[in-house]
C-alpha positions as CSV (number, residue, x, y, z in Angstrom):
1,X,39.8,10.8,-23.6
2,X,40.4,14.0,-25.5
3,X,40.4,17.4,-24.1
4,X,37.3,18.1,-26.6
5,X,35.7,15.6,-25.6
6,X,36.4,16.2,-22.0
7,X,34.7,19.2,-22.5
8,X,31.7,18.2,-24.1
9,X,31.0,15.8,-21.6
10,X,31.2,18.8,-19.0
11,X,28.5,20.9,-20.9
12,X,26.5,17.9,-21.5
13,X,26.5,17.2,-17.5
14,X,25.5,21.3,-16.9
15,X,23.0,21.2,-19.4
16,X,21.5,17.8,-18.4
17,X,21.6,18.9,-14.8
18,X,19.7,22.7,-16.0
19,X,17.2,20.4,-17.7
20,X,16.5,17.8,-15.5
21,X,17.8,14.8,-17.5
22,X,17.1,11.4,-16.8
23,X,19.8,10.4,-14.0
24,X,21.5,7.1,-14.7
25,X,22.3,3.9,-13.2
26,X,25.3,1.5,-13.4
27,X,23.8,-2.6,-13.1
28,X,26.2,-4.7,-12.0
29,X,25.6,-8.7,-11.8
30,X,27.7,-10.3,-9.2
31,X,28.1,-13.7,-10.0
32,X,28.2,-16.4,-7.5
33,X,31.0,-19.8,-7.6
34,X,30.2,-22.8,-9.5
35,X,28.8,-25.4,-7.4
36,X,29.5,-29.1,-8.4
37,X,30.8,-28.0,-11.4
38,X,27.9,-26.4,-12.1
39,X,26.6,-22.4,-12.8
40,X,23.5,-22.2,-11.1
41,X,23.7,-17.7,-11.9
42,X,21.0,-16.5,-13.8
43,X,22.2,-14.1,-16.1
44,X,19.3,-10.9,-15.5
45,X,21.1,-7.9,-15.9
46,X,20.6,-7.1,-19.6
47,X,16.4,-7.7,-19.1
48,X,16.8,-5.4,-16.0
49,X,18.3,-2.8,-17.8
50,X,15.6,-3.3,-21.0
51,X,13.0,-2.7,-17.9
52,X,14.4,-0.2,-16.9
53,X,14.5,1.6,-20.3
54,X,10.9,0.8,-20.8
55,X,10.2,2.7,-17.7
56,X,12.3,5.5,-18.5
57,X,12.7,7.2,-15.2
58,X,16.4,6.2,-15.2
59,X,18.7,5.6,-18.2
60,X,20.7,2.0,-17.3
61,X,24.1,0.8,-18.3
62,X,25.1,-2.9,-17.2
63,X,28.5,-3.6,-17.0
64,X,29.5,-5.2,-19.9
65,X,31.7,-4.6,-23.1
66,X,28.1,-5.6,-24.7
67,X,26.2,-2.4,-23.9
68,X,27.4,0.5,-25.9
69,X,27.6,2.9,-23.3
70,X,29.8,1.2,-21.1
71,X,32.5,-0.1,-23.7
72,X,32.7,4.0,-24.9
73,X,34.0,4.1,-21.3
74,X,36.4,1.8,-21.4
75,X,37.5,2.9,-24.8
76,X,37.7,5.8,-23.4
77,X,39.8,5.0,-20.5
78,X,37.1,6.0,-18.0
79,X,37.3,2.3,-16.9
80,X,40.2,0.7,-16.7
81,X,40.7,-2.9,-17.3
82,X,37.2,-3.9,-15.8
83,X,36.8,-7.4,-14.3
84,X,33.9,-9.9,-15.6
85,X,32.8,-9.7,-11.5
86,X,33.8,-6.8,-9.8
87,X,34.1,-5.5,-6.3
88,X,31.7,-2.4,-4.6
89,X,34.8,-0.6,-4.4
90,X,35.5,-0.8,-8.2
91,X,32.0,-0.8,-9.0
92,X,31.2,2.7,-7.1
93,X,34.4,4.1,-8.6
94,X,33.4,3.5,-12.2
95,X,29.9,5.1,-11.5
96,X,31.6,8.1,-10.0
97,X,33.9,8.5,-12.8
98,X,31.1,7.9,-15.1
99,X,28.7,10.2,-13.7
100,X,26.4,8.0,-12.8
101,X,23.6,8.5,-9.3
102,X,23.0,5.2,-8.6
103,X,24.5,1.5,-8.5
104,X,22.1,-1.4,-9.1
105,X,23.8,-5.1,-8.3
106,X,21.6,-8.0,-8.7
107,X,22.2,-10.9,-7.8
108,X,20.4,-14.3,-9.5
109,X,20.3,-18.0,-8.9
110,X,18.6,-20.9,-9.7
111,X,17.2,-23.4,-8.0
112,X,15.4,-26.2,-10.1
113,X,12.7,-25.0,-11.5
114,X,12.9,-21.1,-9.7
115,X,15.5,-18.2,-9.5
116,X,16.2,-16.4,-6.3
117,X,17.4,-12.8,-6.8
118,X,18.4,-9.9,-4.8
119,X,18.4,-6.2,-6.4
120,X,20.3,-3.8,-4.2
121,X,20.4,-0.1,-5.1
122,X,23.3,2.1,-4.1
123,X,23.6,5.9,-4.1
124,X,26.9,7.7,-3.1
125,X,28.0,4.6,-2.0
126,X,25.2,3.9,0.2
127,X,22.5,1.4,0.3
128,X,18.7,3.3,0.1
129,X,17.2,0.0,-0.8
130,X,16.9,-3.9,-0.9
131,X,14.5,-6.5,-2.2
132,X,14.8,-10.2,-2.6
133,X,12.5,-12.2,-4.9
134,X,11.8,-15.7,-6.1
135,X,10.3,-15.8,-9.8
136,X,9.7,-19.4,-12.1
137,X,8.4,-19.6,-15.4
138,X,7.8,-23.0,-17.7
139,X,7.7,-23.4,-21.0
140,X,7.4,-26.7,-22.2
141,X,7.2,-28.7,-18.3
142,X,10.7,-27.1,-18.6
143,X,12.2,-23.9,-16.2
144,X,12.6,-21.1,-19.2
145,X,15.6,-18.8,-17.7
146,X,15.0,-15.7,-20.2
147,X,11.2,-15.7,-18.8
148,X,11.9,-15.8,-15.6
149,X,15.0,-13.3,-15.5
150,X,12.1,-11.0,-17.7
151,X,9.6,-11.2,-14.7
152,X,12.6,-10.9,-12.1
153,X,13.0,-7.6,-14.1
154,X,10.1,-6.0,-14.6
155,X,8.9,-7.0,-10.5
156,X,11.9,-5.2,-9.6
157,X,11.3,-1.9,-11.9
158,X,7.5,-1.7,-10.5
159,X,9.0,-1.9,-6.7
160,X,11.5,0.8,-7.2
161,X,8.9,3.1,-9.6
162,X,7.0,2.3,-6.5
163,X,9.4,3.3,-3.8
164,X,13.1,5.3,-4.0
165,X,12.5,5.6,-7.6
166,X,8.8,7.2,-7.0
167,X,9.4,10.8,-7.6
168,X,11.2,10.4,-10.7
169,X,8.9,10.9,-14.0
170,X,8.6,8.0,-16.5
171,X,8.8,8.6,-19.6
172,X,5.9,10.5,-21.7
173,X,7.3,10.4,-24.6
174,X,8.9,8.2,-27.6
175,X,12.4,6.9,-26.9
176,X,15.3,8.9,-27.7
177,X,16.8,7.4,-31.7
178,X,21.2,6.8,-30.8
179,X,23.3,8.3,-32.8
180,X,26.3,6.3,-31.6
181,X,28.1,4.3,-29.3
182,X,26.5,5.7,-25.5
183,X,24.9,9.1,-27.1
184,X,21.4,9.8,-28.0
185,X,19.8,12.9,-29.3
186,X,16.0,13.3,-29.5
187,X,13.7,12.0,-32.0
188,X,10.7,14.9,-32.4
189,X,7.4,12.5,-32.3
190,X,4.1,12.8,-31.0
191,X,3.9,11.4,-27.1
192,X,2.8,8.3,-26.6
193,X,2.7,6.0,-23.9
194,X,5.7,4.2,-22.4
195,X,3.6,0.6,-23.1
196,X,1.2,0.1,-26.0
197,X,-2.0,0.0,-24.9
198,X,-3.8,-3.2,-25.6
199,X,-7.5,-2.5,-26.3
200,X,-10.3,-4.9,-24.5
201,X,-11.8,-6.3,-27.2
202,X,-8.4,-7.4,-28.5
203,X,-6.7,-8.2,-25.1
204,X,-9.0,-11.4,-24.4
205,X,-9.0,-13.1,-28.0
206,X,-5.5,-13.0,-28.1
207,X,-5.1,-14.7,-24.4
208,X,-7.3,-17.3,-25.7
209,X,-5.3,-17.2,-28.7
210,X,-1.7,-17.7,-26.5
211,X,-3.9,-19.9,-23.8
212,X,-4.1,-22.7,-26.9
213,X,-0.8,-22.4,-27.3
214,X,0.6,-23.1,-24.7
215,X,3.1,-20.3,-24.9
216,X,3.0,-19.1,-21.2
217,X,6.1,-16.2,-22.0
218,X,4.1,-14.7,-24.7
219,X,0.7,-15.2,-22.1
220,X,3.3,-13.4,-19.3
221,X,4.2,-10.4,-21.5
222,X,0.7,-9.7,-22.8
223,X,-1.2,-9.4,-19.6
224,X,1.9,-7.5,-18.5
225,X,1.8,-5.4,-21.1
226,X,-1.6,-4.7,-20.5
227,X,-1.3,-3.8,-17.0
228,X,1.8,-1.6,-17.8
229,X,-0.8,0.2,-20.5
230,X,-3.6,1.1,-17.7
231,X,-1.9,0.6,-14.3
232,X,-5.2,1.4,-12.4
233,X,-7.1,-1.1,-13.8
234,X,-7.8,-3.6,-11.2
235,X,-9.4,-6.0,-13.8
236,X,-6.3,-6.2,-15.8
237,X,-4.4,-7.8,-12.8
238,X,-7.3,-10.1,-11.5
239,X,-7.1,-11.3,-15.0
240,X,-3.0,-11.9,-14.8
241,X,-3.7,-13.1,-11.2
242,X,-6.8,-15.7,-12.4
243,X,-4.4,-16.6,-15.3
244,X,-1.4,-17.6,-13.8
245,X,-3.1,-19.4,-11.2
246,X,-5.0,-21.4,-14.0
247,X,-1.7,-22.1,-15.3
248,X,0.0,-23.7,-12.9
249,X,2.3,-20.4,-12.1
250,X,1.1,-19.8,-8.3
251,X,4.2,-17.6,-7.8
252,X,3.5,-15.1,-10.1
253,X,-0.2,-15.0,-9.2
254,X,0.5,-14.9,-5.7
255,X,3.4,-11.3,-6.4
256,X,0.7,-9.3,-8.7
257,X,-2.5,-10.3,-6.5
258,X,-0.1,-8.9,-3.0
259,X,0.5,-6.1,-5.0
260,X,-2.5,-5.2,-6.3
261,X,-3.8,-5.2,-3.0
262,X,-1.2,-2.8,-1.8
263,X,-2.7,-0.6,-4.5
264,X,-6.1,-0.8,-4.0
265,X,-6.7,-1.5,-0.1
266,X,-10.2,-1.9,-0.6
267,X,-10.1,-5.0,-3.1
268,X,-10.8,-7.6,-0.7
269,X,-10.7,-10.1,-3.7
270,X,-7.1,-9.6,-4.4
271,X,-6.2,-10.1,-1.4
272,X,-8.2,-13.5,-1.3
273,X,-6.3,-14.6,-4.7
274,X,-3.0,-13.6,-2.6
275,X,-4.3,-16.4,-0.3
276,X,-5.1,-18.9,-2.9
277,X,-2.1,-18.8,-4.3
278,X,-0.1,-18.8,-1.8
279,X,-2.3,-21.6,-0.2
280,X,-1.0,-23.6,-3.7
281,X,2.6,-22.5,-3.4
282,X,2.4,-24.7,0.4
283,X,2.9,-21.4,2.0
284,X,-0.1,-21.4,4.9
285,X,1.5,-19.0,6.6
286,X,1.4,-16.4,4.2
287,X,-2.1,-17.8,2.7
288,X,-3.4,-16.9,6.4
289,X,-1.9,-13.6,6.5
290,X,-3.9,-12.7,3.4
291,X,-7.4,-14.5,4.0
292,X,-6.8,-12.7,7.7
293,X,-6.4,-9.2,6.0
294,X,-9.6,-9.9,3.7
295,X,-11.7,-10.7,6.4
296,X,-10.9,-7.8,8.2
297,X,-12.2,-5.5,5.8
298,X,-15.2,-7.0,4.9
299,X,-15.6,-10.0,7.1
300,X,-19.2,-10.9,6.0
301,X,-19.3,-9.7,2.4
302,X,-19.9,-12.1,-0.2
303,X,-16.0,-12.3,-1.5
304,X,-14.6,-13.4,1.9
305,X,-17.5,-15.6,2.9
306,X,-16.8,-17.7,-0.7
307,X,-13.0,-17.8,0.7
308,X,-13.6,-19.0,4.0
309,X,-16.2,-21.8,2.5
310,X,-13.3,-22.4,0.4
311,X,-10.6,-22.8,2.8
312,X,-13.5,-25.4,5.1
313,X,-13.7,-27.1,1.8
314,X,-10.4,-27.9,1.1
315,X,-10.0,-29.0,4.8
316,X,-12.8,-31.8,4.0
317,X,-15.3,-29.8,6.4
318,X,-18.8,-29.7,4.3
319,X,-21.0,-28.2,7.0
320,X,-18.5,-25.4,7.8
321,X,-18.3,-24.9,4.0
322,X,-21.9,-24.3,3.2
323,X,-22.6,-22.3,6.0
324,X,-20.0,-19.3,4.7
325,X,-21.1,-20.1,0.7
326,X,-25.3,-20.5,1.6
327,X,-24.6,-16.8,3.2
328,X,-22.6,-15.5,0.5
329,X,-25.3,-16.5,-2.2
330,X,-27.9,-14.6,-0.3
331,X,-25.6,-11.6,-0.9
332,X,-25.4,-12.1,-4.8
333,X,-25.4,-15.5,-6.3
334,X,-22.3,-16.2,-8.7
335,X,-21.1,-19.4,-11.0
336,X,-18.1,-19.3,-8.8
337,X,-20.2,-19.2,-5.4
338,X,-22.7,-22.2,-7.0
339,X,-19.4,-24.4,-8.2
340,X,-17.8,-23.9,-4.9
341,X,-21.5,-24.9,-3.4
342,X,-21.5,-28.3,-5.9
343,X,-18.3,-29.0,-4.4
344,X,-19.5,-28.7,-0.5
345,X,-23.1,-31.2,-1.3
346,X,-21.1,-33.4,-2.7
347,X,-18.6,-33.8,0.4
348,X,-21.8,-33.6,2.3
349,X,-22.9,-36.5,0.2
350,X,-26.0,-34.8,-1.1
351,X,-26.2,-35.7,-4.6
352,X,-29.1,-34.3,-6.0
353,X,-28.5,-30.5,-4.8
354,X,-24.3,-31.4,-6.3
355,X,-26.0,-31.7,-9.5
356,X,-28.3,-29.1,-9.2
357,X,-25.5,-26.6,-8.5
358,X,-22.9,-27.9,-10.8
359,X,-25.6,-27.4,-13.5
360,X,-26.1,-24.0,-12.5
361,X,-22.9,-23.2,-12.4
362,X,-22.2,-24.2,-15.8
363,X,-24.9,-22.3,-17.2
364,X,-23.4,-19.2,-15.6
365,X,-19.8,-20.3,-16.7
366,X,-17.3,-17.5,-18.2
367,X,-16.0,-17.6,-22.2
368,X,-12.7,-16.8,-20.3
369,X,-10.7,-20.3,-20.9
370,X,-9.0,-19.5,-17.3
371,X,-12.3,-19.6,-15.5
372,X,-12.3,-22.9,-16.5
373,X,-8.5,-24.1,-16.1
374,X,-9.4,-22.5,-12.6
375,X,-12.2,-24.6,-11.4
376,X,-11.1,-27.7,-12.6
377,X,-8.2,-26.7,-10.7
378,X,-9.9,-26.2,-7.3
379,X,-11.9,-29.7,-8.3
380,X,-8.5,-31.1,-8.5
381,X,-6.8,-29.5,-5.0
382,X,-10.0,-31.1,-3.8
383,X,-9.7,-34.3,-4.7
384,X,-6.2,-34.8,-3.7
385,X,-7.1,-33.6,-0.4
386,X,-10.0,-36.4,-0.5
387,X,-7.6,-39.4,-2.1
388,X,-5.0,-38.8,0.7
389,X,-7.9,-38.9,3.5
390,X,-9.4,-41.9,2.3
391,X,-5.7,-43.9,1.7
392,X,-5.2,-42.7,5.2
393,X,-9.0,-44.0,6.9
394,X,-8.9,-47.1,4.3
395,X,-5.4,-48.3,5.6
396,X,-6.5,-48.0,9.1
397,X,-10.2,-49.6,8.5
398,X,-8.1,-52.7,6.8
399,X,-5.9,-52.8,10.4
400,X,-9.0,-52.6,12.2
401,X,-10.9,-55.5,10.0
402,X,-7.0,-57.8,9.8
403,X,-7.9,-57.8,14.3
404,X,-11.7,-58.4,13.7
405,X,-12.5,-55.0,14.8
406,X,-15.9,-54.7,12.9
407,X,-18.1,-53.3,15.3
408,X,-20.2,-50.3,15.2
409,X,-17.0,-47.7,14.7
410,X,-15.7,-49.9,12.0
411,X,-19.1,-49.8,10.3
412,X,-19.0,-45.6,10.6
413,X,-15.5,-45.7,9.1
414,X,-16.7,-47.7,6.2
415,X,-19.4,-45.3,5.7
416,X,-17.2,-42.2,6.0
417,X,-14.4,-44.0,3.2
418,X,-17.7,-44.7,0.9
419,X,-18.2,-40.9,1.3
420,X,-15.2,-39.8,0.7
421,X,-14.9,-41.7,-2.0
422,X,-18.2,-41.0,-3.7
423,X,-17.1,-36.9,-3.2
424,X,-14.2,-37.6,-5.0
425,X,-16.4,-39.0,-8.3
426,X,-18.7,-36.2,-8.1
427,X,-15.7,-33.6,-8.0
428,X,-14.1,-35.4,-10.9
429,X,-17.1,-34.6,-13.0
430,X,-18.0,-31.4,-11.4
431,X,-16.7,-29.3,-14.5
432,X,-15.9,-29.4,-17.8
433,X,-12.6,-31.0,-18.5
434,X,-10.0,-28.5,-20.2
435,X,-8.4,-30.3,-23.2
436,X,-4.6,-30.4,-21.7
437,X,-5.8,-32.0,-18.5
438,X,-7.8,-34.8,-20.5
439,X,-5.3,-37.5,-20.6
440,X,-4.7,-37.1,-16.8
441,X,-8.7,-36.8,-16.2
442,X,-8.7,-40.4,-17.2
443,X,-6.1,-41.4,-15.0
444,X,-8.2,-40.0,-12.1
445,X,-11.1,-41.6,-13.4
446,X,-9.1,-45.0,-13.2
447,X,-8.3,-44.0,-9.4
448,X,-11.4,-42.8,-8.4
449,X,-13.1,-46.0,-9.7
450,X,-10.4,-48.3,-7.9
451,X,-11.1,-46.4,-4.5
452,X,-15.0,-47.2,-4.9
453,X,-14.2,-50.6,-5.7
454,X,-11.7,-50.8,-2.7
455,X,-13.9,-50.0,-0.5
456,X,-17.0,-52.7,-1.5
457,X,-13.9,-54.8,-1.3
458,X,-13.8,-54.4,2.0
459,X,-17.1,-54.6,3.2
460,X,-17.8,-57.7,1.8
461,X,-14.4,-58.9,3.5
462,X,-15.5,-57.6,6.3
463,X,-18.8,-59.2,6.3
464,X,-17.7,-62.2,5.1
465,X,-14.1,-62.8,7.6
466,X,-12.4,-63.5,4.3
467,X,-8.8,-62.8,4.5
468,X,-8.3,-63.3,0.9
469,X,-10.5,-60.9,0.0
470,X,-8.9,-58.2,2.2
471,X,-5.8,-58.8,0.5
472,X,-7.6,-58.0,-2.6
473,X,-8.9,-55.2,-1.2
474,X,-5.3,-53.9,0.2
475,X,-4.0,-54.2,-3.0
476,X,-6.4,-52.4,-4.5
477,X,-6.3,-49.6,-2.5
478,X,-2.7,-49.1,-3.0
479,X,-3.2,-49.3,-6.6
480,X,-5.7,-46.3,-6.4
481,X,-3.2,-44.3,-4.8
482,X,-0.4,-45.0,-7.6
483,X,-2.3,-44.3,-10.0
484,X,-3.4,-41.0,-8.7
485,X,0.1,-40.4,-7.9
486,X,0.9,-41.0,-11.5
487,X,-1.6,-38.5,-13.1
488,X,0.5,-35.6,-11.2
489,X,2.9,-35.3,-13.9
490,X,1.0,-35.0,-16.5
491,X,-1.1,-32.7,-14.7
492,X,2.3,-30.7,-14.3
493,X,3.1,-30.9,-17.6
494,X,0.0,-29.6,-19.2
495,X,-0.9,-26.6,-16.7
496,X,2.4,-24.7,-18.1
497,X,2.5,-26.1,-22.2
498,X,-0.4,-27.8,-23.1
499,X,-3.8,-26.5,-24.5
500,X,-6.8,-25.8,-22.8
């Protein structure tokens, strides 16, 4: 480096430090080995960095001859013959001869169809803060790794404007135009906020616009965009959180609806989406935590009653259910409260108050296409809960009929499989199919109808003695649950790409 330039650095330091300049931050992605000749890393250190710059509290460089800023440097001979994965000793000596405050090393690998990452932030050499995070996005029925390293990115830029990074400013004003290689000088512009602000009446046609699609990044970035636009807009992230969930992304649903709740303490509902999704993610634990922390607050208020009946729903326990949705509705009916309420009749076996409510829910249905995607979804959780209970009673009911055990329990276990069984019709046509789940809607139709006609099999078998005809009916029963295990694909495949 030459002594003039030496020297300009210097002032440039004095006068950022008199100022109050941004202070920077040096990203460094340590890569993991190849396993079975594989490289499961998930390169994330670029869409960090373009988070981080969107933020504006800290200007990043990531080590790489790609970014401007740090191939001046070694150009300059500030870093000497740098390594594609370096060690913290090497890495904290570069920052300090760069002038940089903090060191950033990620972390990022994949695992099918999710990334597991681990951000680390480093200042003088010593760690002020951690987080680990697991982030998947599909495009296609496919894992889309520039997505997913994008919402790795901007999760981890939230947490640290959140925490160490809290009493820095973000930026007010346009960015600064370069003027070569590493150095910037300011544009003179009207302020204007970091993230354009996306306007109400525009923000829901163009989701429904995306939501026909398919294209889950583009749905991702928007409603991102539009939270980044008005932070403190609780709607905004109930409509992310209602979004991803109708789209199959539970993950991502389950990260914004936690922390929107951390935000707003007194949101009960967000902290009952944090359930749901975690419920759909297999993660009970969690799921409790969150239904637990609702309850709390406002245990007999119309939000957490509707997630309790939920949660007895799904466990296939219809008196428990209405009890917690007939007490929310006295508080304020909804079309969610009266679909939920469908759902419990119908388990209950009361058909004529199912239609009722599924009617009236309708009526009161949302334009938003993930209301929709949503409820069909629940109908769906339903029913696999209800398929698996009934392959479950109907395989013991054919033991119990193979030994001539047809008494009066046999007789209630019949009447319980026809229940089960009829609940699973009447959830199937509780909503309005969306148009990506059609062709698998059929397949559950087909398995719905063989379970019905499993279990008149077996009654007349039963009545009858006749072992042929409780072959027929075994067979049959496995064939319903094969074909309802082969509608889950399709099911997967459409939540993420299809059209709604």
């Amino acid at each position: 480096m030459s002594l003039l330039r030496s020297l300009a650095c210097g002032l440039l330091a004095v006068l950022a430090g008199v100022a109050g300049a941004v202070p920077a931050a040096l990203i460094v992605q340590q890569r993991t080995p190849k396993r079975y000749d594989s490289d499961f890393n998930l390169t994330v250190a670029h869409q960090l960095a373009q988070a981080i710059d969107d933020d504006g509290r800290v200007a990043p460089t990531v080590w790489s001859m790609t970014d401007p800023a740090f191939r001046a440097a070694v150009e300059d001979g500030v870093i000497a013959r740098p390594k594609d994965n370096p060690s913290m000793d090497e890495a904290f000596a570069a920052a300090e001869r760069m002038r940089v405050e903090f060191v950033l090393v990620v972390v990022a690998v994949r695992d099918r169809d999710e990334a597991e990452g681990t951000l680390i932030l480093y200042r003088q050499r010593k760690e002020v803060w951690r987080d680990a995070h697991k982030a998947g996005v599909s495009q296609g029925g496919k894992f889309d790794p520039f997505a997913t390293a994008a919402t790795l990115a901007r999760t981890w830029v939230e947490r640290l404007a959140a925490g160490p990074w809290k009493a820095l400013p973000p930026r007010v004003g346009p960015r600064p135009a370069e003027t070569g290689a590493g150095r910037t000088e300011p544009v003179v512009e009207p302020a204007k906020p970091v993230a354009k602000p996306v306007a109400d009446d525009q923000l829901l046609p163009k989701l429904a616009e995306l939501m026909r699609q398919g294209d889950v990044p583009q749905i991702v970035a928007l409603l991102r965009d539009a939270i980044d636009a008005q932070p403190l807009d609780l709607s905004r992230r109930k409509l992310f959180v209602d979004t991803m969930l109708a789209l199959g992304q539970p993950r991502l649903a389950a990260e914004e609806a936690r922390r929107a709740a951390e935000l707003f303490p007194e949101a009960v509902e967000m902290r009952l989406l944090a359930s749901r999704a975690y419920a759909e993610l297999g993660d009970e634990a969690a799921a409790r935590e969150q239904l637990n922390e609702a309850v709390a607050r406002d245990p007999n208020g119309p939000l957490a009653r509707q997630a309790l009946g939920e949660a007895a729903l799904l466990d296939l326990r219809p008196e428990d259910a209405l009890q917690h949705l007939l007490k929310a509705t006295e508080l304020g009916s909804t079309g969610e409260l009266l679909f939920r309420r469908a759902l419990a009749y119908a388990l209950a076996g009361d058909s004529k108050r199912f239609e009722q409510d599924s009617q009236a829910a309708r009526n009161e249905a949302s334009a938003e296409p993930a209301v929709a995607l949503a409820r069909y979804s629940l109908a769906v959780r339903l029913a696999d809960r209800l398929v698996a209970r009934a392959s479950r009673d109907g395989a013991s009911a054919l033991q119990a009929a193979r030994i001539g055990r047809t008494g009066g329990e046999f007789d209630a276990s019949l009447a319980a499989l026809r229940r089960w069984a009829e609940a699973l019709a009447m959830a199937l046509r509780s909503t309005p199919v969306p148009a990506r789940e059609a062709k698998a809607h059929e397949t559950r139709l087909l398995a719905s109808n063989l379970l019905l006609q499993f279990v008149g099999q077996l009654q007349d078998a039963a009545r009858r003695s006749d072992t042929d005809l409780l072959e027929e009916a075994t067979l049959t029963l496995g064939q319903a649950a094969r074909v309802w295990e082969s509608s889950r694909p399709s099911a997967a495949q459409a939540r993420p790409a299809g059209k709604p």
